[in-house]
C-alpha positions as CSV (number, residue, x, y, z in Angstrom):
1,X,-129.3,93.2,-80.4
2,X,-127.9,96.5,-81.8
3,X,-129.6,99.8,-79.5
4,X,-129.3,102.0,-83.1
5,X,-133.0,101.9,-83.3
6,X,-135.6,100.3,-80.7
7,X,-138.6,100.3,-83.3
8,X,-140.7,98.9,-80.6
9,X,-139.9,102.4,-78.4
10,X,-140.4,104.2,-81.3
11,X,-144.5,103.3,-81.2
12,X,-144.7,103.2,-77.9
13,X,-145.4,99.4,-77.5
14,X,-143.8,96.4,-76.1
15,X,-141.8,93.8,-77.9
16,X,-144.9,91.2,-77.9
17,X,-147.5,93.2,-78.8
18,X,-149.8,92.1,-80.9
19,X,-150.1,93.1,-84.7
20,X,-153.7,95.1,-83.9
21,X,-151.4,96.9,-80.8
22,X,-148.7,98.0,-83.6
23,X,-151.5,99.1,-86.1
24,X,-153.4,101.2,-82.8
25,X,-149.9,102.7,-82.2
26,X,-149.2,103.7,-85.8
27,X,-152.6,105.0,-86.5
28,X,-152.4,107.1,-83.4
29,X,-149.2,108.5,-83.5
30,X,-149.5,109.3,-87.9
31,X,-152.3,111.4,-87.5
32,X,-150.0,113.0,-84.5
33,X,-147.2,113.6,-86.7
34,X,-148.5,113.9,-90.1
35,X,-146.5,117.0,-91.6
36,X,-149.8,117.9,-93.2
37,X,-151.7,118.1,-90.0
38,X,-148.9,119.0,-87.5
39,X,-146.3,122.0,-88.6
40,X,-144.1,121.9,-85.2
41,X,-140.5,121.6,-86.2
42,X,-138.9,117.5,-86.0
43,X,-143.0,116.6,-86.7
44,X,-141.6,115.3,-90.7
45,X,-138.9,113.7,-89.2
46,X,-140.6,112.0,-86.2
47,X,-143.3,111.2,-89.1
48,X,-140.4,109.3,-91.2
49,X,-139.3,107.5,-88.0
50,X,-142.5,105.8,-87.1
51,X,-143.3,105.2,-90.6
52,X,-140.2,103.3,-90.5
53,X,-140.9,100.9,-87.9
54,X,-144.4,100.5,-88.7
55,X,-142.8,98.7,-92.2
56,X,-140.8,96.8,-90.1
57,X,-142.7,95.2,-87.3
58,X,-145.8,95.0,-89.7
59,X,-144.2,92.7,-91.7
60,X,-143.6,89.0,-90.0
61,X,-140.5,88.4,-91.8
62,X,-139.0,92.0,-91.4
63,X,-139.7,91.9,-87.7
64,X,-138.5,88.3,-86.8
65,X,-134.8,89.5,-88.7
66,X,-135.4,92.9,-86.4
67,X,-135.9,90.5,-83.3
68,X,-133.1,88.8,-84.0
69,X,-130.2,91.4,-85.6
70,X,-131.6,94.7,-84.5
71,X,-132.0,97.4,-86.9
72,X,-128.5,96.4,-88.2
73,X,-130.0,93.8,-89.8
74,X,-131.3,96.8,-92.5
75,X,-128.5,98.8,-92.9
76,X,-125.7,98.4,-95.5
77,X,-124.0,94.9,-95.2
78,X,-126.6,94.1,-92.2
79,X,-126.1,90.3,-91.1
80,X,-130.4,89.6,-91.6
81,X,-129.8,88.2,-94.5
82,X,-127.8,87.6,-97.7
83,X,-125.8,90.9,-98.9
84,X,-127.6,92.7,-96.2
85,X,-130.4,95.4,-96.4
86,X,-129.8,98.8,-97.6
87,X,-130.3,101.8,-95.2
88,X,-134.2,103.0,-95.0
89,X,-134.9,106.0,-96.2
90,X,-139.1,107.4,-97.5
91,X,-137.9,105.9,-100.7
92,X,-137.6,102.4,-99.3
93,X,-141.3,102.7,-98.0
94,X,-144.6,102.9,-99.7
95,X,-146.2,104.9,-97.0
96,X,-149.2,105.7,-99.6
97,X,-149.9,102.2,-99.5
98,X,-149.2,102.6,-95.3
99,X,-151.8,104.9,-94.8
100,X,-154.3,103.7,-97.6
101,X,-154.1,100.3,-95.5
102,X,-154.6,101.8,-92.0
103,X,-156.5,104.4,-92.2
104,X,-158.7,103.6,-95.6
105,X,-158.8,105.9,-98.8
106,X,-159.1,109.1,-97.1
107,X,-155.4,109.3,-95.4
108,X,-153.0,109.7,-98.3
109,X,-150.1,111.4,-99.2
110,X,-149.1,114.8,-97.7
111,X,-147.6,117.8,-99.5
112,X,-143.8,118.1,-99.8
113,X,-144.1,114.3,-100.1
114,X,-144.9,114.1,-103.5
115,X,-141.7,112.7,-104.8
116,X,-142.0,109.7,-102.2
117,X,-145.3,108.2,-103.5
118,X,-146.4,106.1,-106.6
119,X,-147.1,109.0,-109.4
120,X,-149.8,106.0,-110.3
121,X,-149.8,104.0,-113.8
122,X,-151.9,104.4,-116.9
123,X,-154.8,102.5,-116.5
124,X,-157.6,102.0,-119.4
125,X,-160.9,100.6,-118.4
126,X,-161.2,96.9,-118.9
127,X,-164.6,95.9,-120.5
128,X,-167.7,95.1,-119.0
129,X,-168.7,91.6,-118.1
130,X,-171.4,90.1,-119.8
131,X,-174.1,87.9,-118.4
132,X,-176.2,85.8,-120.6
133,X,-178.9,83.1,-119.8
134,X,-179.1,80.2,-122.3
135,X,-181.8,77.7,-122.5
136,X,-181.0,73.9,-123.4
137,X,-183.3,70.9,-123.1
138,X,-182.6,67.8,-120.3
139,X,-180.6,66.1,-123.0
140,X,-178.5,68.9,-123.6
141,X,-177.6,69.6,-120.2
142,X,-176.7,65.5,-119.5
143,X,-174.9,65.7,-122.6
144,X,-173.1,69.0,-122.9
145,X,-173.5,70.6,-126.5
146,X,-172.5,73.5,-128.6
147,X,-174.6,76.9,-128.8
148,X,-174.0,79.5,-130.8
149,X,-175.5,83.0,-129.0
150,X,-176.0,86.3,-130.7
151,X,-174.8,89.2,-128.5
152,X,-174.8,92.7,-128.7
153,X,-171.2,93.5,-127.5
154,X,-168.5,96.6,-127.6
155,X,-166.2,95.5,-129.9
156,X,-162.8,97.5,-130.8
157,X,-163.1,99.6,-133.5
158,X,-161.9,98.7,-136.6
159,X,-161.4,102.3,-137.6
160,X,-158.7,103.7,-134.8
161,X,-158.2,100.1,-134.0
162,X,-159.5,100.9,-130.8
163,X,-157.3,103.8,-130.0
164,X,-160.0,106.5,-129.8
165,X,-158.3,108.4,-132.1
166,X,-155.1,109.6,-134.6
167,X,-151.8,111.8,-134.1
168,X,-151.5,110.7,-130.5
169,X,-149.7,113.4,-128.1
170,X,-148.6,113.2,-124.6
171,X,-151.8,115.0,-122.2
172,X,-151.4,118.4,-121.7
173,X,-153.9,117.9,-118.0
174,X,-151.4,115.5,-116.5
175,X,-148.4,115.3,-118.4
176,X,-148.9,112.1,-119.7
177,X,-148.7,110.6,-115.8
178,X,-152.6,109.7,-116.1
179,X,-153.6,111.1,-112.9
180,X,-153.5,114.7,-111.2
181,X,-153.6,115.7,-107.7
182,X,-156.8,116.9,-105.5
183,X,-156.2,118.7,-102.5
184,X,-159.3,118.7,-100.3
185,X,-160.2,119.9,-96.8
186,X,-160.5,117.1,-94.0
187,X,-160.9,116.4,-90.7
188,X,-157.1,116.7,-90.5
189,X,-156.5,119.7,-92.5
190,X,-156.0,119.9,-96.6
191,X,-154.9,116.5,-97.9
192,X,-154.0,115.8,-100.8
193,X,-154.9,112.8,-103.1
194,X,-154.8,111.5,-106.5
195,X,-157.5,110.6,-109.2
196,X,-157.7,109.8,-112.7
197,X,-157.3,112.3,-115.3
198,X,-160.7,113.3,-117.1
199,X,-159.0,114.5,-119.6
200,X,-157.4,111.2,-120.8
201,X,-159.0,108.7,-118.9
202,X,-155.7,107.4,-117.0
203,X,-153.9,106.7,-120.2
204,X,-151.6,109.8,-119.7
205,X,-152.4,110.4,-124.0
206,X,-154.9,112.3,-125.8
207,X,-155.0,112.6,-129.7
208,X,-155.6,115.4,-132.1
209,X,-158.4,113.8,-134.5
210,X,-160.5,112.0,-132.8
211,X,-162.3,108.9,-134.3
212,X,-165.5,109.7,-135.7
213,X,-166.7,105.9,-135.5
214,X,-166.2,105.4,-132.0
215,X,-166.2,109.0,-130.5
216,X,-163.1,108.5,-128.9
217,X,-164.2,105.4,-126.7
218,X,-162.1,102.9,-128.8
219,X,-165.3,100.8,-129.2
220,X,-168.4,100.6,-131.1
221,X,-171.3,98.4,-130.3
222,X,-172.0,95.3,-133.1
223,X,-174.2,92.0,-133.0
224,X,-171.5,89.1,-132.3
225,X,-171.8,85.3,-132.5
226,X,-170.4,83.7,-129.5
227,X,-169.9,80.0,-129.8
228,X,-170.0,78.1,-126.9
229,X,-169.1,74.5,-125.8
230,X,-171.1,73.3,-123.0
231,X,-169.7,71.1,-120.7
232,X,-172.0,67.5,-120.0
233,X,-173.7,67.4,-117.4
234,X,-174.2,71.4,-116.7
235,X,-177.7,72.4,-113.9
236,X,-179.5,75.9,-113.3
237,X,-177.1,77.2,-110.9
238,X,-174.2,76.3,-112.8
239,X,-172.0,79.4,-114.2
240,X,-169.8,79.0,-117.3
241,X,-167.1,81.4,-117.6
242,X,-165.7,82.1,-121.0
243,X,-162.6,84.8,-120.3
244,X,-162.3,87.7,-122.6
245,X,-165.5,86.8,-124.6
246,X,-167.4,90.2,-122.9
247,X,-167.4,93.8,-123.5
248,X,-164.3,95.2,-125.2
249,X,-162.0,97.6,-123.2
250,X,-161.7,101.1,-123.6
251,X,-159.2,102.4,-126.1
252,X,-157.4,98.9,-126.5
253,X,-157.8,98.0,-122.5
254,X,-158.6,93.8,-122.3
255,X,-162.0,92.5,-123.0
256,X,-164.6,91.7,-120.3
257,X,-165.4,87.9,-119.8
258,X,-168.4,86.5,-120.9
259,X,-170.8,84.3,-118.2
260,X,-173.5,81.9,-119.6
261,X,-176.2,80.8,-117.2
262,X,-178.7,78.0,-118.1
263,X,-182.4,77.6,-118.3
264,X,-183.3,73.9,-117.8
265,X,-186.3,73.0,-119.4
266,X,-188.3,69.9,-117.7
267,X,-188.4,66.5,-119.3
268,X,-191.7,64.5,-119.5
269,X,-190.2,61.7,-117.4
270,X,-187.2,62.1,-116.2
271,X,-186.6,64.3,-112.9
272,X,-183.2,65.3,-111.9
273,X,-181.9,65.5,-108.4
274,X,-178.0,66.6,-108.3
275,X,-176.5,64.2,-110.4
276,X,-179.2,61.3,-110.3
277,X,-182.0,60.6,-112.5
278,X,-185.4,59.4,-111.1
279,X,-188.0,58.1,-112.9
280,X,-191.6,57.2,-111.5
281,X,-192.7,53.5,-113.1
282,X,-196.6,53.1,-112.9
283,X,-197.6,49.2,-112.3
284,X,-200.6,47.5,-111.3
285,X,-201.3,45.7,-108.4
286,X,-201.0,42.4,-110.0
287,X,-197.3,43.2,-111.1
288,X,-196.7,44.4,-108.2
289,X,-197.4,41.0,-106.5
290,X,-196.6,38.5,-108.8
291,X,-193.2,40.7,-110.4
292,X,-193.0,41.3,-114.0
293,X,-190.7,42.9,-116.6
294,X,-190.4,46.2,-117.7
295,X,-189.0,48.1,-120.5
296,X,-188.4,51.3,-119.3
297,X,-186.6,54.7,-120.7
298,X,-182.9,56.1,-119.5
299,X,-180.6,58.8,-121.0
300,X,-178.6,56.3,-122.8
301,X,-181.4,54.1,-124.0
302,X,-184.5,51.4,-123.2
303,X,-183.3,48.3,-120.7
304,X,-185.1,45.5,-119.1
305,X,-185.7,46.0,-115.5
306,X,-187.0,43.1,-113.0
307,X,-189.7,44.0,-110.8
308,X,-189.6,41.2,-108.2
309,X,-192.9,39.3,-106.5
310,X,-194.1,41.4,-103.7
311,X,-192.9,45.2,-104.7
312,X,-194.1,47.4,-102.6
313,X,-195.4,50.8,-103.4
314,X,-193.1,53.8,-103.7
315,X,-189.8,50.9,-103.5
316,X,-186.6,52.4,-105.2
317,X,-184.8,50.7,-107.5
318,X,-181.1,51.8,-108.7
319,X,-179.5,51.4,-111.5
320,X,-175.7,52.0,-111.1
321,X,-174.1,54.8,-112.9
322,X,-177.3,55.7,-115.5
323,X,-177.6,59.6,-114.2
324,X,-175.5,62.6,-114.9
325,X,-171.8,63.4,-114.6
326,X,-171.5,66.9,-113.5
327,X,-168.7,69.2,-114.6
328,X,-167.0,69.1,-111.9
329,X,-167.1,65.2,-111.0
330,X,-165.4,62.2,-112.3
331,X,-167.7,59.7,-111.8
332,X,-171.6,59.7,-113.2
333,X,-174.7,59.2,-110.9
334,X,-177.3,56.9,-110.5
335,X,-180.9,56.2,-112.2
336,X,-183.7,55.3,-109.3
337,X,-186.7,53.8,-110.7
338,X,-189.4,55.0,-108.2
339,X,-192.6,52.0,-108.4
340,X,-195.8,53.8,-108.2
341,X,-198.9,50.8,-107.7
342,X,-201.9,52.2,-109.2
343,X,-205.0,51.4,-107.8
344,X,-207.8,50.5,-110.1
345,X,-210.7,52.9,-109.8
346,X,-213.0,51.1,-112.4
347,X,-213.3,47.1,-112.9
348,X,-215.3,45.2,-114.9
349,X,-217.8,42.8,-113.4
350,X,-215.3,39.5,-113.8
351,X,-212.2,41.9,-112.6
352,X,-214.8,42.8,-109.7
353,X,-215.4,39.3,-109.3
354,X,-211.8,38.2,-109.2
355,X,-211.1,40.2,-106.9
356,X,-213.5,38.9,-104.5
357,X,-212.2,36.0,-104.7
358,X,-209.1,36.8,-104.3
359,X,-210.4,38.4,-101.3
360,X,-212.3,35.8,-99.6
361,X,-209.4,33.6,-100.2
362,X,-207.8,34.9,-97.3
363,X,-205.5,37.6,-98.3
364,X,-205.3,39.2,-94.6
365,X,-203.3,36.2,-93.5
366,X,-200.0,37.9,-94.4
367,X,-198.1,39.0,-91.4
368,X,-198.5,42.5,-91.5
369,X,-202.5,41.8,-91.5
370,X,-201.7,40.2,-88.4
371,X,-199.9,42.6,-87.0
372,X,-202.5,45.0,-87.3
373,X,-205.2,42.9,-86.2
374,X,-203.4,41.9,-82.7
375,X,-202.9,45.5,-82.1
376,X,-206.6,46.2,-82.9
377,X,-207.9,43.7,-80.2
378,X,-205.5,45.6,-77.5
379,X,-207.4,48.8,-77.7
C-alpha cells in the first residue's frame, strides 16, 4: 500500500473502524479546523486534508480501492480502477453536501470557499397537491367507474403563459444565480449559508411588466373538470393518485398531483369485508330442518343456493369467487351466505298446535339432547 497518504491517520482512527467512528472523527476534527471558526495558519489546509479522507473512507467503494491501492489509487493514472482517478483537490469534493450530511443544515460553507460549493440551481415551486374525497355507491366501488369532479385549481395563466410576466431580464438581487448568501452568527462564529432569492423566487429572472392576470404568480385560480377512472374493486382507505392533475406550479414549475379518496356508501344487503361479500339469509325453522332452495342476490346477479336438511343457525356458506377484486389483486374474493334461523314470535293456533306435536313426538332424542341431558344428571 502506498504511505503518500494514511487517510485513516489523518482522522485519527484505526483501519477498521466503524463508519459512525469515521463520522465522530470527522465531525470532531471539522468544527476543529473549520477556517471559519479557527484562523491559526495550516487550519484551511488541515481542513482540506480531512475533508479529503472523510470522502474517501465514507464511501464503501472509495475506501475498499483505498484499502487495497493506497491513495495512489486516486491520483493520475492510479491502478484502482480503469484510467485511474484524478488528483483530489476542494473541487473534486462537495464538502457542502459533507457538512449538510454530518452536522445538519446549520454547518455549511465557509467564507473564502465560495468558489468550491454548488452556487445552487433555479428552482420554481412545484404546485400543491390536491386531496379530494369522492363518494360512489357499493356497486361502483366492486365495479370501478368514471367520475367526473369539479375542482377549484391554480391553473397557468393563459395570459403570460404562466411566466409571471413580459420583457424578461436576468435578477439584478442575485445575478440570475437564484439564491444569495446569509452570513449569520453561530455557535461557531459567522457562517455563511445560502437561501432563495425573494426577489425572484429561485428562478435567477425577474421581468419588467408584470402580468396583471396573475400578479406575477404564473397562475390564476379556475373551476376545472377532472375526469377520473376508478379502478374495480376500490375501499375507504384506498388512495388514487392521478400525477400532475393538482395545483399548477409557480411561473411554469410542474403541476401538483391530484389524490382522490372514497366515501363508500352502505348497501342494503350486502356487507363487505376486504375483498369478500357477505350476505345474512333469513330462514325459518322449518327450512332450516328439512333444506330448501333459495334465490338469493350477488353483485353479478340472482342464483339458486341449496340449503341442506339440518342447517344450523349462523352456518356459512361460500360461494367461490362472487366478491370483489381489489386493485391491487389478481384474483376476486368470495361471497359467504351467513343463515340466520328466525324464531317465530307469533303462531297461529294450528302452527301452535303443530308444534306440539312435533314436540311431544320426541324431538330431544337427537344426540346433542342427549348430551346435554347426561351432563345434567352429573351435577
Amino acid at each position: 500500500m502506498s504511505s503518500k497518504k494514511d487517510y485513516y491517520e489523518t482522522l485519527g482512527v484505526s483501519k477498521d473502524a466503524s463508519d459512525e467512528e469515521i463520522k465522530r472523527a470527522f465531525r470532531k476534527l471539522a468544527k476543529q479546523y473549520h477556517p471559519d471558526i479557527n484562523k491559526e495558519p495550516g487550519a484551511e489546509a488541515k481542513f482540506k486534508e480531512i475533508g479529503e479522507a472523510y470522502a474517501i473512507l465514507s464511501d464503501p467503494n472509495k475506501r475498499k480501492q483505498y484499502d487495497q491501492f493506497g491513495s495512489a489509487a486516486f491520483e493520475q493514472g492510479g491502478s484502482g480502477g480503469a484510467g485511474g482517478f484524478s488528483g483530489f483537490d476542494m473541487n473534486d469534493i462537495d464538502l457542502d453536501s459533507i457538512l449538510r450530511d454530518v452536522f445538519g443544515g446549520g454547518f455549511s460553507s465557509f467564507s473564502g470557499f465560495g468558489s468550491h460549493f454548488s452556487q445552487g440551481s433555479r428552482s420554481r415551486g412545484k404546485g400543491s397537491d390536491v386531496r379530494v374525497v369522492v363518494d360512489l355507491t357499493f356497486e361502483e366501488a366492486a365495479f370501478g367507474c368514471e367520475k367526473d369532479i369539479d375542482l377549484n385549481l391554480k391553473t397557468s395563466c393563459s395570459n403570460c403563459n404562466g411566466k409571471g410576466g413580459f420583457k424578461e431580464q436576468t435578477c439584478s438581487t442575485c445575478g440570475g444565480q437564484g439564491v444569495v448568501l446569509e452570513r449569520v452568527q453561530s455557535l461557531f462564529g459567522i457562517m455563511q449559508s445560502q437561501k432563495v432569492c425573494p426577489d425572484c423566487r429561485g428562478t435567477g429572472i425577474t421581468f419588467k411588466e408584470v402580468c396583471d392576470e396573475c400578479r406575477g404568480a404564473g397562475t390564476v385560480t379556475k373551476v376545472k373538470t377532472i375526469s377520473v377512472n376508478i379502478p374495480e374493486g376500490v375501499d375507504s382507505d384506498f388512495q388514487l393518485r392521478i400525477p400532475k392533475k393538482g395545483n399548477a406550479g409557480e411561473n411554469g414549475a410542474p403541476n401538483g398531483d391530484l389524490y382522490v379518496e372514497f366515501n363508500i356508501k352502505p348497501h342494503p344487503v350486502f356487507e363487505r369485508q376486504g375483498d369478500d361479500v357477505y350476505l345474512e339469509l333469513p330462514i325459518n325453522i322449518a327450512e332450516a330442518t328439512l333444506g330448501c332452495e333459495k334465490e338469493i342476490p350477488t353483485l353479478t346477479g340472482d342464483v339458486i343456493l341449496e340449503i341442506k336438511p339440518g342447517t344450523q343457525n349462523y352456518t356459512k356458506l361460500k360461494l367461490r369467487g362472487k366478491g370483489i377484486k381489489s386493485p391491487n389483486s389478481l384474483v376476486r374474493g368470495n361471497m359467504y351466505v351467513v343463515v340466520n334461523i328466525i324464531i317465530p314470535t307469533k303462531l297461529n293456533r294450528k302452527q301452535r298446535s303443530l308444534l306440539e306435536d312435533l314436540l311431544d313426538s320426541g324431538l330431544d332424542n337427537e344426540d346433542a339432547f342427549k348430551e346435554y341431558q347426561k351432563n345434567l344428571k352429573k351435577m
